[in-house]
C-alpha positions in Angstrom: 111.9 68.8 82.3 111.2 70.4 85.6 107.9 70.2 87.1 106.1 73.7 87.5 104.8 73.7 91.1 101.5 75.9 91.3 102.1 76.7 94.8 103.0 75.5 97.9 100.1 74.2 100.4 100.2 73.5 104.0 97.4 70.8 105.5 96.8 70.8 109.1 94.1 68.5 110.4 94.5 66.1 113.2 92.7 63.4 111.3 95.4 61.5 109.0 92.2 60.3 106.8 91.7 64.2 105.5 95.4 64.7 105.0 95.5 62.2 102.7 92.6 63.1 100.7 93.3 66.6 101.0 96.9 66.1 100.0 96.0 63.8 97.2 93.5 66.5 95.6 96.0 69.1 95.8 99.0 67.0 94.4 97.0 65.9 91.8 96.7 69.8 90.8 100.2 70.7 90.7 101.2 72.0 94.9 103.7 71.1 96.5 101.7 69.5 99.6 102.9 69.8 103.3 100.7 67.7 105.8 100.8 69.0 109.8 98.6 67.0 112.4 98.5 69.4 115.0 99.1 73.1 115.8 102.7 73.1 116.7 103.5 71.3 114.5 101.9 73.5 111.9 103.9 76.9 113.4 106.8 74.4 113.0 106.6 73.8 109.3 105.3 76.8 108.2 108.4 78.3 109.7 110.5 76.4 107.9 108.9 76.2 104.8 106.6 79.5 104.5 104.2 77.9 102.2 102.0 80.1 100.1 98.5 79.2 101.6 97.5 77.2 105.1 94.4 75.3 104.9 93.7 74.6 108.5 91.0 72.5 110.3 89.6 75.0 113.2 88.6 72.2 115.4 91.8 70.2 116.7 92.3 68.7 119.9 95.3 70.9 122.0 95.7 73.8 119.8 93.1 74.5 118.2 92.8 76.2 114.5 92.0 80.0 116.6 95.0 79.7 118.6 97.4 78.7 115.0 95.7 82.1 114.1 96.6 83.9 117.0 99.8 82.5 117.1 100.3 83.3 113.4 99.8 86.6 114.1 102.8 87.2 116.5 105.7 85.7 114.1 106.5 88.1 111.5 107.6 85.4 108.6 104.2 84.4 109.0 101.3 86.9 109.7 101.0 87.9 105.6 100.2 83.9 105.0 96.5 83.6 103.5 95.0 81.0 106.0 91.6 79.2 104.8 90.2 77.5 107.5 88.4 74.1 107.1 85.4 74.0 109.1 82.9 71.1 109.7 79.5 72.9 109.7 78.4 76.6 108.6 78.3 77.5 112.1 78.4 82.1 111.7 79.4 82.8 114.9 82.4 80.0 114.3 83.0 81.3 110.8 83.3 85.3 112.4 85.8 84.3 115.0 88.2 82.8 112.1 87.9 86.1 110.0 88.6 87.9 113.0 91.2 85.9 114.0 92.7 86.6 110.8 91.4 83.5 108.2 90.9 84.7 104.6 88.2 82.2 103.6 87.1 78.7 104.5 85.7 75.3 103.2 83.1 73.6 104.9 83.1 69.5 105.5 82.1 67.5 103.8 83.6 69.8 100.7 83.1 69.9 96.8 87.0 68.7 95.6 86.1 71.7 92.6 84.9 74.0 95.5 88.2 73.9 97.6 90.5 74.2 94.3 88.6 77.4 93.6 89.4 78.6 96.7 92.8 77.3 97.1 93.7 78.7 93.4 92.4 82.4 94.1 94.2 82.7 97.3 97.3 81.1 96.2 96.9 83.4 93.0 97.0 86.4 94.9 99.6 85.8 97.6 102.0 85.1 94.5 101.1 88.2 92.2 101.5 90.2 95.7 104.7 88.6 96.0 106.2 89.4 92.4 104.9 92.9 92.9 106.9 93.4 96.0 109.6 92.1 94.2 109.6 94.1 91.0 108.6 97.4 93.7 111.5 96.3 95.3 114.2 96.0 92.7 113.1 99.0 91.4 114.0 100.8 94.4 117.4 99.1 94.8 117.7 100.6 91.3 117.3 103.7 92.3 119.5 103.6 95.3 122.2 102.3 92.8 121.7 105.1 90.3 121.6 108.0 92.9 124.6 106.5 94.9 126.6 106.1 91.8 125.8 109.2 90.3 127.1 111.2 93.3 130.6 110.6 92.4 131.0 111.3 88.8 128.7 114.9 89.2 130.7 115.5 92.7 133.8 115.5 90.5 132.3 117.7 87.2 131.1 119.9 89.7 134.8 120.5 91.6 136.5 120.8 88.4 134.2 123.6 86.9 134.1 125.2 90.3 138.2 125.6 90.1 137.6 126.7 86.4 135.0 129.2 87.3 136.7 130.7 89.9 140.1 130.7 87.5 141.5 128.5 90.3 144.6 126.9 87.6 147.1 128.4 85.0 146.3 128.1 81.7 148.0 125.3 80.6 145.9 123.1 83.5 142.7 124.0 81.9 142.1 121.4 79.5 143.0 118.5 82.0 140.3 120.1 83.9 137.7 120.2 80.9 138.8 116.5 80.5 137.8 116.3 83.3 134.3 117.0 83.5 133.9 115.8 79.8 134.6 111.9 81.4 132.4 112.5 84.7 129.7 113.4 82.3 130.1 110.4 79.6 130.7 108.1 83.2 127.3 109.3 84.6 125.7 108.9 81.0 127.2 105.3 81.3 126.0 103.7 84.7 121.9 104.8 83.8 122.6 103.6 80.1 124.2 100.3 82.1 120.9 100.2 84.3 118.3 100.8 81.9 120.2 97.6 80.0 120.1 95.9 83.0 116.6 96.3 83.6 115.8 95.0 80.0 118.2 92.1 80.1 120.1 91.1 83.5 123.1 90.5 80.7 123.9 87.2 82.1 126.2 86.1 79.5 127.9 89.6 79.6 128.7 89.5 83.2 129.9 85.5 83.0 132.9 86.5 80.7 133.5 89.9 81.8 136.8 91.0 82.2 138.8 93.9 84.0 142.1 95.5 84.0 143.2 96.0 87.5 146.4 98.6 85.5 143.3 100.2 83.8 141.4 100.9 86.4 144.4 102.3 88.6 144.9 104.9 86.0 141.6 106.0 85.4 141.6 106.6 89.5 144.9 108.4 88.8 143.4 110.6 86.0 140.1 110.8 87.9 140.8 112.1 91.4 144.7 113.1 91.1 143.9 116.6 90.6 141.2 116.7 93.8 144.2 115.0 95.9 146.6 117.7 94.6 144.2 120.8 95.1 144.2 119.5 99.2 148.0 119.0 99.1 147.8 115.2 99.1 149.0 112.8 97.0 147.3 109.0 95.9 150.5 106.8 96.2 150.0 103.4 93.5 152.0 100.1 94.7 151.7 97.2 92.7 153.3 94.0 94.1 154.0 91.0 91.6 152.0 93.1 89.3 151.8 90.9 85.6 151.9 93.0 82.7 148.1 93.3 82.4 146.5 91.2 85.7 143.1 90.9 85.0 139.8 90.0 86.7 136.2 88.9 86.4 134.2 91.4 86.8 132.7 94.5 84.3 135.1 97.3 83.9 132.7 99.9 84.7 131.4 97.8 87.7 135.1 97.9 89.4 135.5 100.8 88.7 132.4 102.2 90.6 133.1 100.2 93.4 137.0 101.5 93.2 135.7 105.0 93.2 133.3 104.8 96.1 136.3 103.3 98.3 138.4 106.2 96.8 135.8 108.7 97.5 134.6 107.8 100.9 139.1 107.9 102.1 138.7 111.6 100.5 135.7 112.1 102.4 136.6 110.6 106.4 140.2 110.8 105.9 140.8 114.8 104.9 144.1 115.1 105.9 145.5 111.9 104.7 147.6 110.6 101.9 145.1 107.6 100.1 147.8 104.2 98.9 146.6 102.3 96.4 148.3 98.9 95.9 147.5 96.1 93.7 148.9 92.5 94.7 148.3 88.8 94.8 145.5 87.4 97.0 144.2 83.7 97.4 145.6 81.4 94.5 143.5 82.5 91.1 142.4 85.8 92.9 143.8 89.6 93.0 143.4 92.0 95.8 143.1 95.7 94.9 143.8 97.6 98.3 142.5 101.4 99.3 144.1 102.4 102.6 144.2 106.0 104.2 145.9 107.3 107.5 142.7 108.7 108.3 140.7 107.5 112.1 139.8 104.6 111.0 136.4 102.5 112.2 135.8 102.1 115.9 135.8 97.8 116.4 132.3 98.3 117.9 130.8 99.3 114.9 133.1 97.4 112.6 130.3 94.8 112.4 127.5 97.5 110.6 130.3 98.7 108.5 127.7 97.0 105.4 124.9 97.6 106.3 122.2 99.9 104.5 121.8 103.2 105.6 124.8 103.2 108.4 127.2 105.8 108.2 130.1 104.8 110.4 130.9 109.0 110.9 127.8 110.3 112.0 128.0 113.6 114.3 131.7 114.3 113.2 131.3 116.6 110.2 127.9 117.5 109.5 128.8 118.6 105.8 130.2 114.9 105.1 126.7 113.4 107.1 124.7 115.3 105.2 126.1 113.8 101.9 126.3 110.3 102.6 123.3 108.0 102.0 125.0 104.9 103.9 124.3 102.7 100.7 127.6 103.3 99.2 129.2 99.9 100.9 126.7 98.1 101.9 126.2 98.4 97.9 129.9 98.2 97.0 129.9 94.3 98.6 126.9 93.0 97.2 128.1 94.0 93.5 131.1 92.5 94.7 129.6 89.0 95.7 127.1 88.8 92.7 130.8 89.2 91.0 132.1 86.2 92.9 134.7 88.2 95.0 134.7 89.5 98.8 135.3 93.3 100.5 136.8 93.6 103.5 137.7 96.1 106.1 140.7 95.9 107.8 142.3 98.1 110.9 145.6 99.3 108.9 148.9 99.1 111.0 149.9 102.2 111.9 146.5 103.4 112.1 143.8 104.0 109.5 141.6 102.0 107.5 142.2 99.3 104.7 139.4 98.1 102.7 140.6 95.0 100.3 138.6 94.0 97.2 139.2 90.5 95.6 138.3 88.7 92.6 139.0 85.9 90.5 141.6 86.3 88.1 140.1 86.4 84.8 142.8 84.3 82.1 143.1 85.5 78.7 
């Protein structure tokens, strides 16, 4: 059974005598000990290992404890550490020029073994509640970037087909392919909160291990989703499959691909106006399956291919203040990380010819 580690505890003291009894106490308790004898070296570990409390001895030879603190304060991994400072007599103006320097407490020498656990356990107690509350805070607010991102696309699309219905923009017989339309944008955006809400209950880790995708199913529902969009701008959305099997399938959650399909589809309509959007489906690595959007459209200048996935980047600015306006910059930076957690890769690649290819891959999922 794996040891539960209350915390993990960084000793500086130049004297090897109270890093051993220090350490001792503290392993005894359940920390996960790390011993420094001098300042740098301190900086030096706690760099590398950002433990969750420093208990440092203020009077070292070389660099002293005020000058860790000082220090401490100019690297950014660092500065939110809780330091506790060890001190050998209650001298105030000493103890002062710690808290100003930035020490949350201290321990005088000789100390009480049940006096410094006190201290150690309430600091290391808060730094970790602080840290699962930035974390749930956090994930909360990736949650809600993923649920306003992906709810863009299914209302963008209920809200062009009732515009062409409201403004009798179709014959008759095109109506209820419309209607059908905005009856499965509305069940879709129904679907991704009732998916987060479950996600937020249960991370569905048995769900997402044997989840499985059809790469032909998801081409048509692309098809049947944004054909008619393509057809009201005079454009077409070209499907090539190349050593297609009957029914090639991958690991990932339907509903997942095909959010991350759509955003790819969405952003070609988007940047690429005037262009025709080719989507081809065809072997990639052995065991994997590449599902390729590509557009004639400008494409993405190589010096800024490198933010292409990064949060809150929107590769366009400044060209059409209508498209700018809309986009969030989340939707790839998202699209590859659901990827990844999936165990597959997106790319973007310069298209020859001119234009832009983004490639999606994942694992082949067997039967």
């Amino acid at each position: 059974m794996k040891k539960v580690v209350a915390g993990r505890i960084l000793v500086v003291d130049d004297q090897p005598a109270n890093l051993r009894v220090v350490g001792a106490l503290l392993s005894r308790n359940g920390y996960e000990v790390f011993s420094a004898g001098n300042g740098e070296q301190a900086l030096s570990i706690a760099s590398e290992t950002l433990p969750d409390l420093i208990l440092l001895d203020v009077l070292m030879p070389g660099m002293d404890g005020f000058a860790v603190l000082a220090e401490i304060k100019l690297r950014e991994p660092l500065m939110r550490l809780p330091v506790v400072c060890l001190t050998a007599a209650r001298d105030r103006e000493q103890l002062l020029r710690a808290f100003d320097a930035g020490a949350v407490d201290y321990v005088t020498k000789p100390f009480l073994p049940e006096e410094l656990l006190a201290r150690v356990s309430a600091h290391v107690g808060l730094k970790l509640t602080r840290d699962r509350l930035e974390r749930v805070a956090r994930e909360r607010q990736e949650l809600v970037n993923l649920v306003a991102h992906d709810l863009k696309n299914p209302l963008s699309s209920v809200l062009f087909a009732s515009d062409i219905l409201r403004n009798n923009g179709v014959g008759p017989e095109r109506v209820p392919r419309y209607l059908e339309t905005i009856y499965e944008s509305a069940s879709d955006a129904l679907g991704y909160i009732k998916r987060y809400l479950e996600t937020q209950r249960s991370r569905r880790e048995d769900t997402e291990r044997n989840a499985s995708a059809s790469l032909n199913e998801t081409i048509d529902w692309l098809q049947n989703r944004y054909g008619l969009q393509f057809e009201a701008r005079s454009r077409c959305m070209r499907i090539t499959s190349l050593a297609m099997q009957d029914d090639a399938r991958v690991a990932i959650d339907p509903l997942v691909l095909r959010q991350v399909a759509e955003n790819l589809v969405t952003n070609a309509m988007k940047y690429a106006p005037e262009s025709d959007l080719d989507i081809t489906c065809r072997p990639g690595a052995p065991g994997y399956w590449q599902l390729l959007i590509e557009d004639r459209g400008p494409g993405i200048p190589a010096s800024r291919q490198r933010e292409l996935f990064k949060p809150f980047v929107r590769m366009h600015e400044g060209g059409n203040p209508e498209v700018d306006n809309n986009s969030t910059g989340l939707g790839l930076s998202l699209a590859k990380q659901i990827i990844a957690n999936a165990g597959g890769q997106l790319w973007y690649e310069d298209r020859e010819g001119g234009g832009s290819r983004f490639v999606l891959e994942l694992a082949e999922r067997k039967r």
